[in-house]
DRENMARFI-58133 format. One record per residue (C-alpha): residue in one letter; x, y, z. Coordinates in steps of 0.02 Angstrom, whole numbers, plus 32768, in hexadecimal, padded with zeros to 4 digits. Last residue first. Layout:
! residues N
AXYZ/...
! end
This chain:
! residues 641
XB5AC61783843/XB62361FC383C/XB5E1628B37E8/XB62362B6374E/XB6A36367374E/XB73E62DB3734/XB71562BA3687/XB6D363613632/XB76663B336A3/XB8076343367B/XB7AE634735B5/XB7CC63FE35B6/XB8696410360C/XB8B96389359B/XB87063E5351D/XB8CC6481352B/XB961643A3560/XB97863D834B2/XB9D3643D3437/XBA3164D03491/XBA52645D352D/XBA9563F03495/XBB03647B3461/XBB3D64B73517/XBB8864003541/XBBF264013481/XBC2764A63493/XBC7064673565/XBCAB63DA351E/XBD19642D348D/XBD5364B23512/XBD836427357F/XBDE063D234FF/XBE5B646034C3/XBEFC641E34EF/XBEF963AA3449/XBE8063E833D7/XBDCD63AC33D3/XBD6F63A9332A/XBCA663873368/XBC3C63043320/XBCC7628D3333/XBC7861F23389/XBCC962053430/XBC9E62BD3425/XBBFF62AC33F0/XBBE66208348D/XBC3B629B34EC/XBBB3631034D2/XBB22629434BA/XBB4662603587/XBB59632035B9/XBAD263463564/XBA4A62B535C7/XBAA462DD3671/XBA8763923663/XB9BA63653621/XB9B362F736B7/XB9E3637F3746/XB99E640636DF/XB8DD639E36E1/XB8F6637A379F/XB935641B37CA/XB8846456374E/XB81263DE37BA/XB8596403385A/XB81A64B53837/XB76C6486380C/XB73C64213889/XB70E635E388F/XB7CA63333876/XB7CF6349391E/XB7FE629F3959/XB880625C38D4/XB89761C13934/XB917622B39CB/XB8EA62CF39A2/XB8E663563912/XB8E0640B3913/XB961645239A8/XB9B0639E3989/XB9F363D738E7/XBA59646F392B/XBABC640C39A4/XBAC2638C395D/XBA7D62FD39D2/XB9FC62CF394E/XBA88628738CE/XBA2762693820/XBA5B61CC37CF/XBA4961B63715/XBA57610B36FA/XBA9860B3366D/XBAFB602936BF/XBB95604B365D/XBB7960EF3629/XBB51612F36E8/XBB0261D936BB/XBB2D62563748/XBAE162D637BD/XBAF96343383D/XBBA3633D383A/XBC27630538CF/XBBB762A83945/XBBDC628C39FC/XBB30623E3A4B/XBAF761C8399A/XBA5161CB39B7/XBA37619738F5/XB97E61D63897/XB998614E3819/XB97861723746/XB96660E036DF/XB9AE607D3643/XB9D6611935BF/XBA4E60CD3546/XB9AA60A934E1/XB946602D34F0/XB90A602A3427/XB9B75FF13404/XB99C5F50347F/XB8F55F35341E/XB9495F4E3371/XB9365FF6331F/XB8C16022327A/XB90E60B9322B/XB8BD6155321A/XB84F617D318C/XB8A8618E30F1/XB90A624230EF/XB9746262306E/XBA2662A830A2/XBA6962F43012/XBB3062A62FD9/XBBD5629F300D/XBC3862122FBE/XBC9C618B2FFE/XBD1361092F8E/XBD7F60942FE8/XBE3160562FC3/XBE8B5FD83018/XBF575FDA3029/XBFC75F6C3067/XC07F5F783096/XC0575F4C314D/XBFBE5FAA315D/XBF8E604830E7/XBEE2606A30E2/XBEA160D5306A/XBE06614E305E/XBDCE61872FA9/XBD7762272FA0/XBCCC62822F60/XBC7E63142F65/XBBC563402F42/XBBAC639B2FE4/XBC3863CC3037/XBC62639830EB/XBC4362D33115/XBC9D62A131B0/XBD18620531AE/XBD1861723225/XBDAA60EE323C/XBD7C60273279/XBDFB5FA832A1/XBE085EE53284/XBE895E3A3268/XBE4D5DB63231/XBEA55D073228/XBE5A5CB032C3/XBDA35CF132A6/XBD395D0A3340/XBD915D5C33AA/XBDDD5DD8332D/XBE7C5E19333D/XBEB45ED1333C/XBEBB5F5332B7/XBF055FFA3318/XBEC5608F32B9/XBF23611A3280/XBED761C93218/XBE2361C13283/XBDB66250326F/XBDDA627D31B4/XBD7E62F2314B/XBD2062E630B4/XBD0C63753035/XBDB963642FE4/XBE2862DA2F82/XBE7E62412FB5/XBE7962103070/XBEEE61B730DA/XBEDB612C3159/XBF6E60E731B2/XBF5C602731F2/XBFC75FFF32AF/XBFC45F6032D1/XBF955EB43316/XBFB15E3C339B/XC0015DBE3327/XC0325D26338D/XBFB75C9C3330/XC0065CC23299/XC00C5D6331FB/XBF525D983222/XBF1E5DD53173/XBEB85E8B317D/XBE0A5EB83193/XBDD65F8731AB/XBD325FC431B0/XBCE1606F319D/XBC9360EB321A/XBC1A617631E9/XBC296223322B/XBB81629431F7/XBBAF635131D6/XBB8F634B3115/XBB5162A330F1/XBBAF620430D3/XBB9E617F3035/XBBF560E13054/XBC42607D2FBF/XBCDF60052FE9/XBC765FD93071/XBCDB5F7D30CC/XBD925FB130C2/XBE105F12309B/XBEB05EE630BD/XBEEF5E513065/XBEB65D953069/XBE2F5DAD30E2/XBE1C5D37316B/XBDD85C803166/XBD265C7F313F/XBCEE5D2E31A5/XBD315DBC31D6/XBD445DF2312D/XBC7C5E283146/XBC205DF231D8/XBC3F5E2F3285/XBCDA5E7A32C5/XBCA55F16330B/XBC025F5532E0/XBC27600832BC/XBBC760823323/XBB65610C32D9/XBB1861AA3341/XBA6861D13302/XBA4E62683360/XB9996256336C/XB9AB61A233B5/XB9F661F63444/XB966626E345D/XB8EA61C6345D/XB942618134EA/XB9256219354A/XB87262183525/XB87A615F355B/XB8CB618A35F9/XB85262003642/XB7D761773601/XB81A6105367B/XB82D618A36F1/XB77761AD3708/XB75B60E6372E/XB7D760EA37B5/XB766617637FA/XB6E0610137F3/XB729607D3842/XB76560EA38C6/XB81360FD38D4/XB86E60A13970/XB8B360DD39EE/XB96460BE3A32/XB956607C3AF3/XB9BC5FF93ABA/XBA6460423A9A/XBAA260A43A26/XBB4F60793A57/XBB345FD23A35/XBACF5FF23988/XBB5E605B3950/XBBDC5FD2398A/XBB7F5F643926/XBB8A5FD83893/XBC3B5FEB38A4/XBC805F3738AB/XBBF35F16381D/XBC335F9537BB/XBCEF5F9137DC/XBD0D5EF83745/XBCAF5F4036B4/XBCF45FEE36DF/XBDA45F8B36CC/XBD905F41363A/XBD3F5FED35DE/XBDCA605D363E/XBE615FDD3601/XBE095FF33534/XBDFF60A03540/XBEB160AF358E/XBEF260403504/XBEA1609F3479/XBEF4613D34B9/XBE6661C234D0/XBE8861C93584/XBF4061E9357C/XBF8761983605/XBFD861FF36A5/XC04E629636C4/XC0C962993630/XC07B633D360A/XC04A62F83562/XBFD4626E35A6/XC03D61C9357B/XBFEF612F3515/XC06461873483/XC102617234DE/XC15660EF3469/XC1EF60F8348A/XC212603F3459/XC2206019350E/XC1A360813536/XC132601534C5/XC1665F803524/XC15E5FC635CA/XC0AB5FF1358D/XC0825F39356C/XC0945F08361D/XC0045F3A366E/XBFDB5F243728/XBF395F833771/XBF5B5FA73820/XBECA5FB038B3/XBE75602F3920/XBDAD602B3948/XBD4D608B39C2/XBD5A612C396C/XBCF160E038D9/XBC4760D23959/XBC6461A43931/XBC37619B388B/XBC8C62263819/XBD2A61BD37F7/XBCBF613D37B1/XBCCB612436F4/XBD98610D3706/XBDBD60F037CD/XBE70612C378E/XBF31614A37DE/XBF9C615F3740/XC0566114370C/XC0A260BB37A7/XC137605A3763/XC13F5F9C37B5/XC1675F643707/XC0C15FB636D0/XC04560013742/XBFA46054374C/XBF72607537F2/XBEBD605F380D/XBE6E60E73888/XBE646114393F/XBEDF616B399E/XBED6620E392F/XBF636271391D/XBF5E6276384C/XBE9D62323862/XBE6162DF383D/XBE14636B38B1/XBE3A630B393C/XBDA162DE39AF/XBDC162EF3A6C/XBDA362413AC1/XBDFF61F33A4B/XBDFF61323A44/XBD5461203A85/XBD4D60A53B02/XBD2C5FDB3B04/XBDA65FEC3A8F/XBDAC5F8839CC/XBE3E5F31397F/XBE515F0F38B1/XBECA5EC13858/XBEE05EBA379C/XBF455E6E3726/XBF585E9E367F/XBF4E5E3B35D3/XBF805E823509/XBF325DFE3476/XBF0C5E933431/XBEA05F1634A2/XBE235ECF34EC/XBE5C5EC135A9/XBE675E1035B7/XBE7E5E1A3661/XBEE15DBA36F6/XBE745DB337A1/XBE725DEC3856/XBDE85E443890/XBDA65E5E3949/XBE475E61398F/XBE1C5EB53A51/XBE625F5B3A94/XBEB95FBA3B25/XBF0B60483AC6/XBFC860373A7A/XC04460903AE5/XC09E610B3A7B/XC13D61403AD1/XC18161FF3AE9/XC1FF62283B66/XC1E362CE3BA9/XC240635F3BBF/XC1F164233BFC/XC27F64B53BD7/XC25F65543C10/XC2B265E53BB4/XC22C664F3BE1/XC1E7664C3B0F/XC1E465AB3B38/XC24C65083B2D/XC21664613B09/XC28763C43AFF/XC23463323AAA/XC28362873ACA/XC26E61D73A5B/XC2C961343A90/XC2BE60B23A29/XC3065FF23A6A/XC25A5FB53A54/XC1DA602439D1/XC149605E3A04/XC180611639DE/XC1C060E53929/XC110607738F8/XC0C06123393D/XC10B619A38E2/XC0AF61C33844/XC019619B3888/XC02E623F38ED/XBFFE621F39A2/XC08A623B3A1A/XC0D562C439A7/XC03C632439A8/XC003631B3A55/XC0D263523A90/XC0B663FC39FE/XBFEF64143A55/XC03B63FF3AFF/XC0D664763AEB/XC07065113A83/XC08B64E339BE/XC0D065743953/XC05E659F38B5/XC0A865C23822/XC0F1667837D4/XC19A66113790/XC23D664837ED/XC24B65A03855/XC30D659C387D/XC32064DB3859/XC389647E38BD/XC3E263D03869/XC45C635938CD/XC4A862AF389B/XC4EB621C38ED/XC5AC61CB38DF/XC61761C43978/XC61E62423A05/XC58362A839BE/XC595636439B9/XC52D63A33A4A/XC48D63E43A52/XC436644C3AA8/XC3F164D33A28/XC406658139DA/XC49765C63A4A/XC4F465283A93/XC4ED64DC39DD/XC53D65623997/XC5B9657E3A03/XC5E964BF39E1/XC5EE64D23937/XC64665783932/XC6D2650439AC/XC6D964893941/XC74264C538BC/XC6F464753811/XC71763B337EE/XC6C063D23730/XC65964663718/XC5BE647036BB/XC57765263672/XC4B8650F363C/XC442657435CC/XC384657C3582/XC37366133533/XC2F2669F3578/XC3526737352D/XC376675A35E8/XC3B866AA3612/XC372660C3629/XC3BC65A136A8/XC41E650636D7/XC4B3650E373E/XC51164603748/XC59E642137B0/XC5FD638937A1/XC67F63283836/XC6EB6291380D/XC73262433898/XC6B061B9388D/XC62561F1382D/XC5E46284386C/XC54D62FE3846/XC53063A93853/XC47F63E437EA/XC44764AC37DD/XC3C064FE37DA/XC35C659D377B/XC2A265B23756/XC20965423774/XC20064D236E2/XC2C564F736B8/XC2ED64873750/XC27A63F63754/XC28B63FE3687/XC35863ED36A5/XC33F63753715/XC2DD62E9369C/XC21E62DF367E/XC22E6232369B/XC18B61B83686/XC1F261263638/XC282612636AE/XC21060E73736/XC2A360573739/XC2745FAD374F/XC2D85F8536A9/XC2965EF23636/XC2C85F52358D/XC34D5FE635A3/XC2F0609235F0/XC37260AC3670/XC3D86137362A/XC36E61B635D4/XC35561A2351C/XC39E623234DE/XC32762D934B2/XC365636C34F3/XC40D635C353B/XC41D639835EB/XC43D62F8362F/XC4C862C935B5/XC53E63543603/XC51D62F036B8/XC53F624A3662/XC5E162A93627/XC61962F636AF/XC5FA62463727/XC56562403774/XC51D61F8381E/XC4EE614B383D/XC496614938DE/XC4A661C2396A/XC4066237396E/XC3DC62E53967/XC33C634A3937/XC32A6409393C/XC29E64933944/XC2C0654B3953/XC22565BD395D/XC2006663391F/XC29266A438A8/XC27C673E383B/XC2DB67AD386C/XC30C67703926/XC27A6750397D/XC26A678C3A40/XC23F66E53AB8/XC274666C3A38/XC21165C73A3A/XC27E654C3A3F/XC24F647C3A00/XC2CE63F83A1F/XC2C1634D39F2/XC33162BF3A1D/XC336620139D1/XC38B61893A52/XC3DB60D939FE/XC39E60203A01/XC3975F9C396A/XC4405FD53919/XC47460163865/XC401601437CE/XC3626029384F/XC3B860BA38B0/XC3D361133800/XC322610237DC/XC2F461323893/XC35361C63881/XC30461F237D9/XC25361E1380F/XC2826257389C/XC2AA62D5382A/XC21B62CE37C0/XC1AA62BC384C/XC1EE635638AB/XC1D563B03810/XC11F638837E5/XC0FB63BC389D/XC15664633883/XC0E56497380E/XC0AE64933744/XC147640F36FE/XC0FE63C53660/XC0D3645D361A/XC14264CF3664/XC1D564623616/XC189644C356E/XC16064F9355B/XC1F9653A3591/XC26764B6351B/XC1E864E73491/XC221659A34A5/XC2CB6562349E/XC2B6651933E6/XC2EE648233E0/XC3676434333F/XC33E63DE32D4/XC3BA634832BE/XC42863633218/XC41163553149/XC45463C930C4/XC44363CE300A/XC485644F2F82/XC464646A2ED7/XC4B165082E75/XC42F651F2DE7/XC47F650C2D32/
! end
């Protein structure tokens, strides 16, 4: 008879996931000196209203090995005890201050240890009381991840210590120290850039405003120099101009936002992402600053105006059940192609474009010409050739909510409409999903889709079924699947709350029967109009507005306004023509690309996005440039009349 046997444990983590994880999330000495200082100020919040958080950054005039930079962060609030410290440096535990209705930035942690081992080798003293702990964290030469902790060591080596990498002193009471020997080949901040950084990042700024906080940076060079300063975010000179709750469309889930605009742009020297940038909607929750966004309009420069804070508490829910999915995987933002981030950038583009166009107009001011009638005329059709390209592609949108088991009460089960679809190879087509709403306080949930049998792929494998606004008792979703093999055929179910729905799709020969007849607003097209904008302090040459749909192309370019002026004056010769043609024809891609993307035309993998974009851009350049070109120059060569 066979010998059976049966185990069962945690899995364990590999150490080369611990690297990758920590170097991940933790890519300079900016993402370090957040982490840390996030701590502090958690520990501050669970103890006292006031206390002095102190940063230290040393640039080492000869390195040592392999060390560049020292960087440390001290502060007097809770401190450890040998165990607390010894349950730091587990992987994986729920980090102390993440209970339900905390204040505490908790949720975003990356943790010491990844602070430490994300830029080479530290080490943590803290005090509670007369007790005293030491930590040394490190990876050592087989490139495992290791610590020694000591428990009420001499002080003396501490202190030495101390006096030769930092200075710091042991705190009297209880507070905490960590220094991090940076070993990792990153780039060292100069002092202005490093004080510019910590002064601005989102990250910090609800800590640096804070009453009763007091923040220092202490700088010292390669001369052994040391510059202090005390750093405090003063909020710009500004005006509410919005000031409303939200229904933001996801659930029955709300948000608050606030919204304050300057007479002067916000940053007079444009950051290459809103991370230090003045300007921008803070996204909060539980006064927790997760991402710094202007969504749809972070490359229109009327946007920079504008500052505000976006409220949401159902993520302190979801972190509360650690439930981190709505959470870019570096820890450093939202995840973009969360279904709550889509839904909070759709309510809150719908709510910054009128602020932003009228500020557009403003700074536009009214000497802006205006396009001859005829000219106008020329882009009209412009844009119906365009809109004609889109219909090409034939991109499918589920009608959400309408008809169907939305209908006459609410479905008595879950139910996938059709229960027949045929798909063909390549084309995505999206499928409905109607559930029972349990009571007036169901907000939904989470439906799993499977498939049985080959030739069909999957795009979407979980779907969030929300309520409907138009039936009380329905509850609704939408998954897409890809056709692959011709003459194959599946079954897709939906699992949701402990039932299932079968549906039956089946790859067969597209057979062409004339193209479709399109309603009026269909026959528009996404294309509306293209604007010549004089925008003085553009950041891209172009860009398709999705919301308005307007392709605008910025004439103070540098290289665009060598071809094309203020109007679209000199589109009469030959070479404005053709900027003008790849000006529209990059918008045009770049717009089918992500709608692909969005739709799943293309498979992207996780970390590989811009590579999937960039495919997807070049493919319809492949496609459609040609013409675009063509019909820019049969169009635009006509005499103006």
């Amino acid at each position: 008879m066979t010998k059976q046997k049966k185990d069962e444990g945690v899995i364990p983590m590999s150490s080369r996931l611990i690297r990758q994880l920590s170097q991940g999330t933790i890519q300079g000495p900016i993402d370090a000196i957040v982490e840390l200082v996030t701590n502090s100020e958690d520990s501050y919040t669970r103890l006292k209203p006031y206390g002095d958080i102190e940063i230290l950054f040393r640039v080492l005039k000869k390195p040592e090995k392999r060390r560049k930079a020292v960087l440390g962060v001290r502060d007097e609030a809770e401190g450890m005890t040998y165990n607390k410290l010894l349950e730091s440096l587990e992987f994986g535990p729920r980090v102390s201050g993440q209970k339900a209705g905390s204040k505490i930035r908790g949720f975003l942690g990356r943790g010491m240890k990844e602070a430490i081992l994300g830029l080479g080798r530290g080490y943590i003293i803290t005090r509670k009381g007369e007790e005293i702990s030491i930590a040394d964290v490190f990876f050592d030469e087989s490139n495992e991840p290791r610590y020694r902790i000591w428990q009420n060591p001499p002080l003396k080596p501490i202190r030495s210590m101390l006096r030769k990498h930092t200075s710091f002193t042991i705190p009297k009471t209880n507070g905490t120290i960590v220094f991090v020997s940076i070993e990792r080949e990153v780039g060292i901040p100069q002092r202005e850039n490093l004080r510019s950084q910590i002064l601005n990042h989102y990250a910090l700024r609800k800590i640096l405003m804070r009453q009763g906080r007091k923040v220092r940076l202490f700088y010292r060079d390669q001369k052994n120099e040391q510059q202090t300063w005390t750093i405090k975010y003063e909020i710009p000179a500004t005006k509410v101009v919005l000031d409303k709750d939200l229904d933001i469309g996801y659930g029955e889930e709300n948000a608050h936002l606030t919204v304050y605009e300057s007479e002067e742009i916000l940053d007079k020297e444009r950051p290459g992402n809103l991370q230090f940038s003045k300007s921008g909607i803070l996204i909060t929750t539980e006064d927790v600053v997760l991402d710094n966004r202007l969504f749809a309009y972070q490359n229109e420069s009327a946007a920079y105006y504008f500052h505000g804070e976006l409220s949401v508490p159902c993520f302190a829910r979801q972190f509360e059940k650690d439930d981190f999915s709505s959470l870019s995987m570096q820890r450093n933002g939202l995840d973009p192609r969360h279904e709550i981030f889509k839904a909070l950038e759709k309510t809150c583009n719908r709510e910054l474009a009128p602020l932003i166009e009228k500020k557009r107009i403003e700074l536009a001011g009214p000497s802006a010409p205006r396009i001859p009638d005829a000219r106008q005329k020329q882009l009209e059709n412009i844009c119906k050739i365009l809109n004609d390209l889109t219909a090409d592609f034939e991109f499918e949108t589920p009608n959400m909510g309408q008809g169907g088991a939305a209908r006459n009460g609410g479905p008595p089960s879950v139910t996938i409409i059709p229960s027949y679809v045929v798909v063909y190879p390549e084309q995505v087509r999206a499928l409905s999903v109607y559930a029972p709403r349990s009571s007036d306080h169901d907000t939904g949930d989470s439906a799993f889709i499977s498939l049985e049998g080959s030739g069909v792929s999957l795009v979407d494998s979980s779907i969030y079924l929300s309520p409907v606004k138009d039936s009380e008792k329905t509850l609704y979703g939408f998954f897409r699947v890809r056709g692959e093999l011709l003459g194959h055929k599946v079954t897709a179910k939906a699992s949701f709350r402990g039932m299932v729905a079968l549906s039956t799709i089946e790859v067969k020969r597209e057979e062409r029967r004339g193209r479709k007849k399109r309603t009026r607003s269909e026959r528009a097209g996404p294309i509306k109009s293209i604007d010549f904008d004089t925008d003085p302090n553009p950041l891209l040459p172009v860009e398709y507005h999705k919301e308005s749909g307007v392709i605008r192309i910025y004439v103070r370019f540098p290289f665009v306004k060598l071809y094309i002026g203020d109007g679209g004056s000199g589109l009469e010769r030959p070479e404005s023509r053709a900027m003008f043609a790849e000006l529209v024809g990059e918008a045009f891609c770049r717009h089918i690309a992500r709608t692909c993307i969005e739709l799943g035309k293309y498979q992207v993998l996780r970390g590989d996005e811009i590579n999937a974009f960039e495919k997807a851009f070049n493919d319809q350049r492949l496609v459609v440039m040609r013409r675009i070109h063509e019909e820019v120059e049969r169009i635009l060569a006509l005499a103006l009349s």
